[in-house]
C-alpha positions in Angstrom: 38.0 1.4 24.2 34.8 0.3 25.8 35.0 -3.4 27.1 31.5 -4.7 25.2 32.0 -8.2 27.4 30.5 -6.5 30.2 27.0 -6.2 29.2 25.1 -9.5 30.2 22.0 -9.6 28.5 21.1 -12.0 31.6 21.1 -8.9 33.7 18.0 -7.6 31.7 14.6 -8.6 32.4 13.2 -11.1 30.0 9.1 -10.3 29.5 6.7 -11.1 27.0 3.4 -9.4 27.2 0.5 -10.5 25.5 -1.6 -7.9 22.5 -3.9 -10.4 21.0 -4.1 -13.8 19.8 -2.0 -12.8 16.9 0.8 -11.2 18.5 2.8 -10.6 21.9 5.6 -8.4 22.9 8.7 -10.0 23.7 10.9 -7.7 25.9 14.8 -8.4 26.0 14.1 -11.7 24.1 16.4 -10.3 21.3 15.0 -12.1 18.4 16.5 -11.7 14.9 14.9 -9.8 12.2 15.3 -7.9 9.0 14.8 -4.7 7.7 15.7 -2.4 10.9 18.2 0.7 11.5 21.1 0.9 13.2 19.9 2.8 16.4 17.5 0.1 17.1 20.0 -3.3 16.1 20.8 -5.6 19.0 24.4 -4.5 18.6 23.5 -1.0 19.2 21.6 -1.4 22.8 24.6 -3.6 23.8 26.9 -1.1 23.5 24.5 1.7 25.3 22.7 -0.5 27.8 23.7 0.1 31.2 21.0 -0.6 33.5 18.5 -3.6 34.3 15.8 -2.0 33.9 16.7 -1.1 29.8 14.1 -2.2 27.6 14.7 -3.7 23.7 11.5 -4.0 22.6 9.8 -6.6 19.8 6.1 -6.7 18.4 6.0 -10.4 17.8 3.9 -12.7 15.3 3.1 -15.5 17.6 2.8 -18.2 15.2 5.6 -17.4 13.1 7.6 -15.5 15.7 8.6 -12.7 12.8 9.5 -9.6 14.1 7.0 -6.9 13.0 8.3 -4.0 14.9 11.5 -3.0 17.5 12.1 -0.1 20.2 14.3 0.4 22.9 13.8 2.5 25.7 16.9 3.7 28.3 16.3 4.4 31.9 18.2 7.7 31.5 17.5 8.1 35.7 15.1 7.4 38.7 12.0 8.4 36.5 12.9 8.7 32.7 12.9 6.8 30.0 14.1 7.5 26.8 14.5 6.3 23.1 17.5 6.7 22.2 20.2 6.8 25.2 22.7 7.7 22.3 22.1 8.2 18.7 20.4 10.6 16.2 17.4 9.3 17.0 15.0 6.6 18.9 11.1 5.7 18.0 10.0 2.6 16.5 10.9 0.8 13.2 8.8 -1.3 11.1 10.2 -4.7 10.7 7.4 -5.9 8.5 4.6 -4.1 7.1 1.6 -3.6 10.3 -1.5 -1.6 10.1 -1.8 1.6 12.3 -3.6 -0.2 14.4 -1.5 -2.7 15.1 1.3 0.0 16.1 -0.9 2.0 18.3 -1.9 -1.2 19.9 2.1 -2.0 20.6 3.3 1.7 21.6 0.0 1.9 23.9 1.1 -1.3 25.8 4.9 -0.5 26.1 3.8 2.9 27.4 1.6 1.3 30.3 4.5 -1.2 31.0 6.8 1.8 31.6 4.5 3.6 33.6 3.8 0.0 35.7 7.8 0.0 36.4 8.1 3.9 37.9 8.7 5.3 34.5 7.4 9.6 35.0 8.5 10.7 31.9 8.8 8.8 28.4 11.2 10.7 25.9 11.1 10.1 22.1 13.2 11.3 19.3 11.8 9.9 16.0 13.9 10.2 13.0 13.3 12.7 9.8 9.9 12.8 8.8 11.9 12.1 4.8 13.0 8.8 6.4 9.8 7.4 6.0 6.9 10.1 5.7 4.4 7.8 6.8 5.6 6.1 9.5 6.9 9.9 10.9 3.0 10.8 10.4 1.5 8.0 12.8 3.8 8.1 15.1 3.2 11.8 15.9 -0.6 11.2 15.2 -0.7 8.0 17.8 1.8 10.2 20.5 -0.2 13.3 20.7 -3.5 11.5 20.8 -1.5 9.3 23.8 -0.5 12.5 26.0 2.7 12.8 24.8 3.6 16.5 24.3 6.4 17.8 21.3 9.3 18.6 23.3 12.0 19.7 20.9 11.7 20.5 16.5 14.3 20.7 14.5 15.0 20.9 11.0 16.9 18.3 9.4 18.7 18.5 5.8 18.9 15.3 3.3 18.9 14.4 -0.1 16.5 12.0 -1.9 19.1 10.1 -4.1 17.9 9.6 -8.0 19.9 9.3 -11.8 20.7 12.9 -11.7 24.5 13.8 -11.4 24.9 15.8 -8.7 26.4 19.0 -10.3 22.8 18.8 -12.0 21.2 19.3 -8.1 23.8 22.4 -6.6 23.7 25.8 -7.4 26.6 27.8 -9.6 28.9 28.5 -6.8 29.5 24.6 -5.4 29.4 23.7 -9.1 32.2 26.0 -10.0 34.0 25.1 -7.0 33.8 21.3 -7.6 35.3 22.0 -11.5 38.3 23.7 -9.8 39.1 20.9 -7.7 39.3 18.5 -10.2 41.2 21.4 -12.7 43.8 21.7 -10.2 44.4 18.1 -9.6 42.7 17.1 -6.2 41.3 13.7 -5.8 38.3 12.4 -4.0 37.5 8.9 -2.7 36.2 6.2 -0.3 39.2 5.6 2.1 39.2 2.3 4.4 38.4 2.2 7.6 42.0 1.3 8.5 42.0 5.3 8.0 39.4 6.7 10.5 42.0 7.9 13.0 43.2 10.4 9.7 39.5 11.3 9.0 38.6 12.1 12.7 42.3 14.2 13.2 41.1 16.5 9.9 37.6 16.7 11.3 38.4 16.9 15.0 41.2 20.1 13.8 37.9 21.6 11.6 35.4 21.7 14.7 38.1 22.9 17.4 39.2 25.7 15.0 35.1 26.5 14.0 34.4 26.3 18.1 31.9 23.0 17.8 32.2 20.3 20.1 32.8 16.6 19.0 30.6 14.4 20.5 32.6 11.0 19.6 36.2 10.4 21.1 38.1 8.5 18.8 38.5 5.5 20.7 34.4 5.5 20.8 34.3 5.7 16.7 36.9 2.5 16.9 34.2 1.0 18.1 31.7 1.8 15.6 34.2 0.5 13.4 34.6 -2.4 15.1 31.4 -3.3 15.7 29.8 -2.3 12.6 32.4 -2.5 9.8 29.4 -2.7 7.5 27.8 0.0 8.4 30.6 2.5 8.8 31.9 4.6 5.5 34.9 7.2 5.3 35.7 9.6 2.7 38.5 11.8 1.9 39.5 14.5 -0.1 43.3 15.1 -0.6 45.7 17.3 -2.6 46.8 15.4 -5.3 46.6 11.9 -6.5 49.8 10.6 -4.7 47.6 11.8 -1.0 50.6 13.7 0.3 47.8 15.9 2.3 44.2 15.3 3.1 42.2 18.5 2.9 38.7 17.0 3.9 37.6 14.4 5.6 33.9 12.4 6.4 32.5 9.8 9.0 29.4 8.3 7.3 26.9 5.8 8.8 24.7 3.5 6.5 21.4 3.9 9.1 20.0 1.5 7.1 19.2 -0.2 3.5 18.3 3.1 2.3 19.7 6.0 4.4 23.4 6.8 5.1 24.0 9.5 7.4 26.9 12.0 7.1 28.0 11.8 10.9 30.6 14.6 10.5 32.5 16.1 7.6 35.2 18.9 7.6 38.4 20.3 6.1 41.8 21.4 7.0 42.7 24.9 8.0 43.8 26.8 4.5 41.3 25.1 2.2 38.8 27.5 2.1 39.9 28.8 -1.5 39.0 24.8 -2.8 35.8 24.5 -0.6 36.5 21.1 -0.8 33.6 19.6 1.2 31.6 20.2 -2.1 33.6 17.7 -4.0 33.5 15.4 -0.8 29.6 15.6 -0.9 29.9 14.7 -5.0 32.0 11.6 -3.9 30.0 10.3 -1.2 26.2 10.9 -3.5 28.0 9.5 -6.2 28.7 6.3 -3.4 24.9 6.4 -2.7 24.1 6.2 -6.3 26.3 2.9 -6.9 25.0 1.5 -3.3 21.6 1.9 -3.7 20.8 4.1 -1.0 17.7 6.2 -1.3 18.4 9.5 1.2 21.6 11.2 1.8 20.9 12.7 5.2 23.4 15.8 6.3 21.6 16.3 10.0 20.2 19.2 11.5 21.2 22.7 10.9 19.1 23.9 14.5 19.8 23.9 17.9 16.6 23.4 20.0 14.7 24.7 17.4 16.8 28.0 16.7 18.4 28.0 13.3 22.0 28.6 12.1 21.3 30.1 8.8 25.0 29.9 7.8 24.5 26.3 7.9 21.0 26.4 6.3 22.5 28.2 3.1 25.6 25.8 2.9 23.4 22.9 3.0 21.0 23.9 0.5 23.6 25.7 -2.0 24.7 21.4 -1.9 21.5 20.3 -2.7 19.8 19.2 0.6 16.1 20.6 1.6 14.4 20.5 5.4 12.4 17.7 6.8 11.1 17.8 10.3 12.3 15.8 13.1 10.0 16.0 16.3 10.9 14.6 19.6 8.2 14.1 22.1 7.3 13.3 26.0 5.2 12.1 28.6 5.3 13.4 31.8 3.4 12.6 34.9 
């Protein structure tokens, strides 16, 4: 397990740099706020930061000192910087509602401050364009127009949660397949996170067996768990209701108020007649529904752009359509 007591938020350098008369940018000042996402919580760059020169960055009202808006940047090495270090994806979040403007304003000074500390490159991976459609739109308006270039696109499969059941949203096949699961007896629900070491054995198994990497050890998802208990949702699908065998498994992450991310999902070799990932993805939209969360987001079906159309079909037969997600850079 990683030892968090080793980060020292007195190794970081503590700077506040002024916009206007209105606001200032506190730098490493960790101030609290509200309305954020995970990738950019304080909790988050504590477990990532390694190096003094790792920014977590706040667009403060002066007289008020409200948070309006947070990014963190990693020195990644000698010359980059990067947002995220670790994560699905970096960029800015709104705290509070700010004119464009306002944000070019902040993301114009942070970029001179990086480039006034040796930074040669600036990397940024902003989340889905369905996150928030207009926040997505100026940020990629305000980058380009700053010299960033797009370095990477890919597309990115969610869900825009609503009334509908969700054998109302998936085509025949997944419908049919969900109807036999619960015919021949399986049962679907949220397990506790007591369980993730079960979840991550079923989707560690699926991944080795379908030759896919997994980029979390289980001793790093412990401390998700640990550190964001909250935040941190497992689902399971087993055999029967007494749970003599689990068949499928998912690792989900609440991003934020309104978006929970399917961080992996899988099943166990010899399910393939159930397909029992569809009823895990009716389980965990049904926990959306009752939770209030407004996007189910299923990641990326590319790989530097190129698509895996095997993927793409799955993911729509379940519902999810394509949003973009852009990553950009600055290079001297």
């Amino acid at each position: 397990m990683l030892n968090l007591d080793k980060f020292n938020p007195a190794m970081l350098n503590k700077i506040t740099l002024p916009i206007d008369d209105k606001y200032q940018i506190d730098i490493n000042h960790f101030r609290p706020y509200g309305n954020g996402n995970l990738f950019n919580e304080k909790d988050y760059f504590q477990l990532h930061s390694g190096d003094a020169n790792d920014l977590y960055v706040q667009l403060v009202h002066i007289a008020s000192g409200k948070v309006h808006a947070t990014i963190t940047f990693y020195k990644d090495d000698d010359y980059l910087f990067t947002s995220p270090k670790r994560g699905t994806f970096g960029g800015i979040v709104l705290n509070e509602p700010i004119e464009m403007q306002l944000i070019e304003q902040f993301l114009s000074a942070i970029n001179q401050y990086l480039k006034k500390i040796g930074a040669r490159a600036i990397s940024v991976k902003c989340p889905p364009f369905s996150h928030d459609v207009a926040l997505s739109s100026i940020m990629t308006n305000i980058l380009l127009r700053q010299g960033f270039k797009l370095s990477n696109h890919e597309l990115n499969y969610e869900m825009v949660i609503d009334e509908r059941p969700f054998v109302d949203r998936i085509d025949y096949g997944n419908n049919k397949r969900i109807r036999k699961c619960i015919r021949e007896g399986l049962f679907a629900e949220q397990v506790d996170s007591a369980d993730y070491p079960q979840v991550y054995q079923v989707i560690k198994e699926n991944r080795a067996r379908r030759g896919f990497p997994i980029t979390m050890s289980l001793e790093q998802l412990g401390d998700m768990v640990k550190i964001f208990p909250d935040k941190m949702h497992f689902f399971a699908v087993y055999q029967d209701v007494e749970k003599s065998l689990m068949l499928a498994s998912a690792v989900c992450i609440a991003l934020s108020d309104s978006v929970l991310y399917v961080f992996y999902w899988g099943d166990v070799a010899g399910a393939e007649s159930y397909s029992p990932t569809a009823m895990l993805a009716f389980t965990i939209y049904a926990f959306c529904q009752k939770q209030g969360f407004k996007v189910l987001d299923v990641g990326t079906s590319t790989v530097s752009g190129e698509p895996n159309y095997g993927l793409i079909k799955f993911k729509r037969n379940l519902g999810f359509s394509e949003s973009l997600k852009l990553s950009f850079i600055w290079e001297n």
